[in-house]
N, C-alpha and C positions, 0 to 999 in steps of 0.2 A: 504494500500500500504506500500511498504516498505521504511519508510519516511527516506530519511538518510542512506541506507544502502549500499554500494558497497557492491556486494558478492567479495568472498577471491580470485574466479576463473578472475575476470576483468581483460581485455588484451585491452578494447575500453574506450575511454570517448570523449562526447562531452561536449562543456563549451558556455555557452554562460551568459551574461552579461545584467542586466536590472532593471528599479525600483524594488521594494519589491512587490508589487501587481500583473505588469506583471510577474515576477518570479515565483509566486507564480500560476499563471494561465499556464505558461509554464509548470511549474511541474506537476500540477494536470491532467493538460490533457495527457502529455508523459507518466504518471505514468498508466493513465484508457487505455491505446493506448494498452500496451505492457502489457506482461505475467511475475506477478513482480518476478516471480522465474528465469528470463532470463537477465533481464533489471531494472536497482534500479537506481532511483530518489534522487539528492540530491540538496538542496536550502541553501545558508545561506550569511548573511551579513559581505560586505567586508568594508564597508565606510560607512557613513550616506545615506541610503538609497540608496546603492549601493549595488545591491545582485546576486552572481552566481548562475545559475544552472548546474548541471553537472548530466551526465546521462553516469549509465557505463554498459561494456555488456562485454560476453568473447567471442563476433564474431564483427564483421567489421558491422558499421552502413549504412544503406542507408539514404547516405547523403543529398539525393533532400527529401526523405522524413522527416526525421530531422526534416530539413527547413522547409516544408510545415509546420507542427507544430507549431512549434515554432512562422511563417508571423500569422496562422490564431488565437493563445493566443496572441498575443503581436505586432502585423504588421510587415511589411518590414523592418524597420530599424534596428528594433533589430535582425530580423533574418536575415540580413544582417553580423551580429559579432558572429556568430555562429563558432563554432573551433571544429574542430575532432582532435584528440590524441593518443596514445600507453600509453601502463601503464606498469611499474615494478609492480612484484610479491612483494604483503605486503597484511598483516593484516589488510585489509578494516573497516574490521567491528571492529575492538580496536581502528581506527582513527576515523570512522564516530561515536562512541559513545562520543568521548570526547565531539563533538561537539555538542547534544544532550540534549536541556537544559530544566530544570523542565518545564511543565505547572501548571501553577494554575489556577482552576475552581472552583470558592465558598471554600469549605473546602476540593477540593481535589489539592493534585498535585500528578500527574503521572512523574516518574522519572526513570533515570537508576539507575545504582549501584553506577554509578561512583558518583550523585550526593544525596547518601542516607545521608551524613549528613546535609544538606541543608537543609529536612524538619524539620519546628518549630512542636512543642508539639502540638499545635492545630491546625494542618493538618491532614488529613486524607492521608497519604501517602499511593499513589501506584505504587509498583517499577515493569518497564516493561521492559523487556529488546529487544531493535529492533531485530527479528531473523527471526523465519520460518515464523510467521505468522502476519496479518495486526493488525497495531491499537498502536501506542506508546503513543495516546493522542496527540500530534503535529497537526492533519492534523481536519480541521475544521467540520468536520462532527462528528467525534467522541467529540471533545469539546461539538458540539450541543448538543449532547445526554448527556454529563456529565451536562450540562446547564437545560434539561430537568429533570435530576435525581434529580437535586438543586430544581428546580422547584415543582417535585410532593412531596419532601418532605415536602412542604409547606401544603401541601393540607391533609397530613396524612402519617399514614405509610401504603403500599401495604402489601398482608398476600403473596401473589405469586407474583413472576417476573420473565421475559420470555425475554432472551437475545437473538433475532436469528443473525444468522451467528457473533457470537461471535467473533471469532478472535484471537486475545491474551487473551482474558476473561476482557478485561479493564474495559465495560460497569457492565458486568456478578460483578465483585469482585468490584466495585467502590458501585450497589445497593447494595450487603451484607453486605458490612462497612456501609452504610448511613441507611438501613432500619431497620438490625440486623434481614433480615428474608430469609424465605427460596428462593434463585434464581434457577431457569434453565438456562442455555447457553445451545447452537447447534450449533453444525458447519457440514456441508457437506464432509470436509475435516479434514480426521481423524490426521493427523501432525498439524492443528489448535486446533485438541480437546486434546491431548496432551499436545502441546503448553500451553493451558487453562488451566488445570489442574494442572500442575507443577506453575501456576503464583499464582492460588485460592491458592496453598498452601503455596507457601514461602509467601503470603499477610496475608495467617492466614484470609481470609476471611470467615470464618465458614461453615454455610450451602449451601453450591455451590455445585449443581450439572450440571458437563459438561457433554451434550451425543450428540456420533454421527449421526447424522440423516440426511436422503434424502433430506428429509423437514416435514413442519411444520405439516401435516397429521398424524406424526409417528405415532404410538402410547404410543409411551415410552411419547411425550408432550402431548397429550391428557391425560393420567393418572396422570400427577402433577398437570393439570389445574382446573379449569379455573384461569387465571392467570389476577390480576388486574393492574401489567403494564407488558406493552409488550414492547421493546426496539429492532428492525430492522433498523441497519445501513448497507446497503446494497444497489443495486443499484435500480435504475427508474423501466428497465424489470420483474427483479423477484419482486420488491414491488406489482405491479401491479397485478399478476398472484397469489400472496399471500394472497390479498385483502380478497378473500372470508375464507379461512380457519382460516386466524387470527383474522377475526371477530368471529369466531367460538371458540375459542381458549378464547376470549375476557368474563371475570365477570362483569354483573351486576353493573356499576359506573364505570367499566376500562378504563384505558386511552393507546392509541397507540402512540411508539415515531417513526417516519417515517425519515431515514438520507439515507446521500450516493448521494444524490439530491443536482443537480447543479440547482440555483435560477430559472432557465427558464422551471427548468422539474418540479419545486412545480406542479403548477397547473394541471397538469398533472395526479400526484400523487393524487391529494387532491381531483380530479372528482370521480376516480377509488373509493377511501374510501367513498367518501359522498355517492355512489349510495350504498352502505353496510348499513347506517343507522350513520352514524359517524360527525361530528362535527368538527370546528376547534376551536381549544383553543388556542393555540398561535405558532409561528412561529418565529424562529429564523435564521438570515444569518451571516455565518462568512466565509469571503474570498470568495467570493462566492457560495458558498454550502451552503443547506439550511436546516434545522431542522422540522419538522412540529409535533404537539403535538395535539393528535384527541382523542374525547370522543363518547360514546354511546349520543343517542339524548334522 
C-alpha cells in the first residue's frame, strides 16, 4: 500500500484520531478497502501515543462508509471523531516523505532519500522511495518478510530467490544484499516492475532480475528455478490459488515466506500449504499481520 503517501491530485481528507494500535488497524484496513492508486493512507504520531490517521482522495468520500470503517478497526468512539476536509493544491508527496522514517530490520534499514545519511556503515541500507508502487518497508508485512530474510540467513545462503508480487523490489534487493546471489522479482503490474528495476539499480543490488509476469506459471520463472526461497507478500486469495504452483517452483530443502496475512487469515493460509506437503517453521506477527515461514516435509 501506499504507506504515507497523499497523491499530488488530493482535493478530500478524512482525519480521525486514536491510540497507535487502533491507528494502525484503521489504516490497514482503509488502505486493503480502496484502490491505492485512488485513495493513500497516512498514520503518524502526534503526542505520546497519540496518533492521526488521514486518508486522502481527489473525489468527495462517503462519509457513512468512512465510519463504518473506521466503528469496525477501532469501535464507536473513535469513529465517533472522524472529520472530512478540502485540501489546497501542494506537493503531497515532498510532505509525506519528510515524514517517513528509516526502519531497521537486523542489518537492514529501508529509507528514503531524505534520510540516506542516517544509515551507519554496518547497515545494509535500502533507499525506497514511496511512489507508484507498494512496499516502503513501514507496513508490517513486508518487515515480516525482511525478519524472515534475517532468519534464513541463518540457516545458509539460498543459490535462487523468488520475490512474487515484488513491488518496489524491497524484499527482491534486501535478498541480493544479504545473500550476494542471484534473485527473481515479478510483479503482475508492469509500473511495479519498472518501479523495481530502477530501485535494484540505484541499490546497486547486483544480480536482480525483475520480470513481468501473469503469475507464477510463467515461464520466464520456471526457467531461473527451482528457487530455494521463495518470498510472497501478497494477499490471503491469491496465496491460496498459488499454493500449488509455488510448490512447484519450490528446490529440494526450500523454504516458502507466506505475508500480506492478517493474524486470523494465518490459519487459513497454512491448511492450503500443509495439504502441498509443507511444514511450519516459524511464524511471525507484527501489528497485526502475520509472516508464516514453511518448508518441504
Amino acid at each position: 500500500m501506499l504507506e504515507g503517501l497523499p497523491p499530488n491530485d488530493a482535493t478530500h481528507v478524512m482525519r480521525v484520531a486514536a491510540p497507535q494500535a487502533a491507528a494502525r488497524r484503521i489504516a490497514d484496513l482503509i488502505s486493503e478497502t480502496f484502490d491505492p492508486a485512488e485513495v493513500a493512507v497516512a498514520n503518524f504520531e502526534r503526542a505520546d501515543n497519540d496518533w492521526v490517521v488521514e486518508v486522502y482522495a481527489g473525489f468527495a468520500f462517503d462519509a457513512e462508509q468512512l465510519a463504518e470503517l473506521v466503528e469496525f478497526a477501532a469501535g464507536p468512539e473513535i469513529a465517533a471523531g472522524v472529520t472530512f476536509g478540502d485540501l489546497e493544491q501542494k506537493d503531497w508527496v515532498a510532505a509525506s516523505l519528510e515524514g517517513l522514517a528509516p526502519v531497521a530490520v537486523g542489518p537492514f534499514m529501508v529509507h528514503g532519500s531524505h534520510d540516506r545519511a542516517r544509515v551507519s556503515q554496518n547497515r545494509i541500507g535500502i533507499e525506497i522511495e514511496a511512489a507508484l508502487a507498494f512496499g516502503t518497508g513501514h507496513h508490517g508485512t513486508t518487515q515480516g518478510c525482511l525478519h524472515a530474510i534475517v532468519d534464513a540467513a541463518r540457516k545458509g545462503r539460498p543459490q535462487r530467490v523468488l520475490d512474487v508480487g515484488t513491488g518496489t523490489g524491497v524484499l527482491a534487493i534486501a535478498a541480493a544484499r544479504r545473500f550476494r546471489t542471484k534473485v527473481v522479482g515479478s510483479d503482475i503490474d508492469i509500473v511495479a516492475v519498472h518501479t523495481a528495476k530502477a530501485n535494484a539499480r540505484a541499490n546497486k543490488a547486483g544480480e536482480v532480475l525483475m520480470l513481468h509476469a501473469a503469475g507464477v506459471g510463467a515461464q520466464s520463472l520456471r526457467t531461473h528455478g527451482p528457487y530455494d526461497l521463495i518470498l510472497a507478500n501478497i494477499l490471503l486469495p491469491p496465496l491460496k490459488r498459488l499454493a500449488r504452483p509455488l510448490r512447484g517452483l519450490l528446490a529440494p530443502g526450500g523454504r516458502i515466506v507466506l505475508s500480506g496475512l492478517l493474524v486470523q487469515q494465518a490459519p487459513a493460509a497454512l491448511a492450503v500449504y500443509r495439504a502441498q506437503g509443507l511444514h511450519l517453521v516459524s511464524k511471525r506477527h507484527i501489528e497485526g499481520w502475520a509472516t508464516l515461514t514453511l518448508a518441504a516435509r
